[in-house]
C-alpha positions, 0 to 999 in steps of 0.5 A, a space after each residue: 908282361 912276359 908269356 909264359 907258355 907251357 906245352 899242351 901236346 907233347 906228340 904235336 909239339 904244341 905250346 899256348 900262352 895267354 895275356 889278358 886280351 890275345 892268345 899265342 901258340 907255337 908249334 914245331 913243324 916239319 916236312 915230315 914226321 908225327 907233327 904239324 907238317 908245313 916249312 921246318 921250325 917253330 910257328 908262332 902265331 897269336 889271335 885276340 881274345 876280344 875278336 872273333 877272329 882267326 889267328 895270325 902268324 907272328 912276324 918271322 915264323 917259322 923260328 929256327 928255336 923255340 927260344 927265338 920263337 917265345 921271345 918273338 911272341 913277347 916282342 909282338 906282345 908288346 908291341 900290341 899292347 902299346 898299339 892297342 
């Protein structure tokens, strides 16, 4: 099962996708500018739907292109749903 992410905040550059049991969320991040400030690139991190818990920043983040940052979320994804 491949995410599909779409963009929810154009100004933030943030992007969610759901599968079934866990939430994924990549934001585009910077130093400086009208985003999300932190290390430059694209943060990836999810959260499990089933748990009431904080999220989780996937393995890698930040990413250098949303590209590398969407395919890191498939990959944990799938790795979660043959662990879990």
């Amino acid at each position: 099962m491949a995410l599909h992410f779409r963009q929810v905040d154009a100004e933030l550059e943030i992007w969610i996708a759901s599968s079934d049991d866990y939430s994924f969320v990549i934001s585009n991040e910077s130093q400086t500018g009208p985003g999300l400030h932190g290390d430059p690139g694209f943060v990836a991190s999810y959260r499990p739907d089933f748990l009431n818990m904080p999220a989780a920043q996937v393995s890698g983040s930040p990413f250098s292109t949303f590209a590398e940052a969407e395919r890191a979320c498939n990959a944990f994804l799938n790795r979660l749903i043959i662990k879990g």
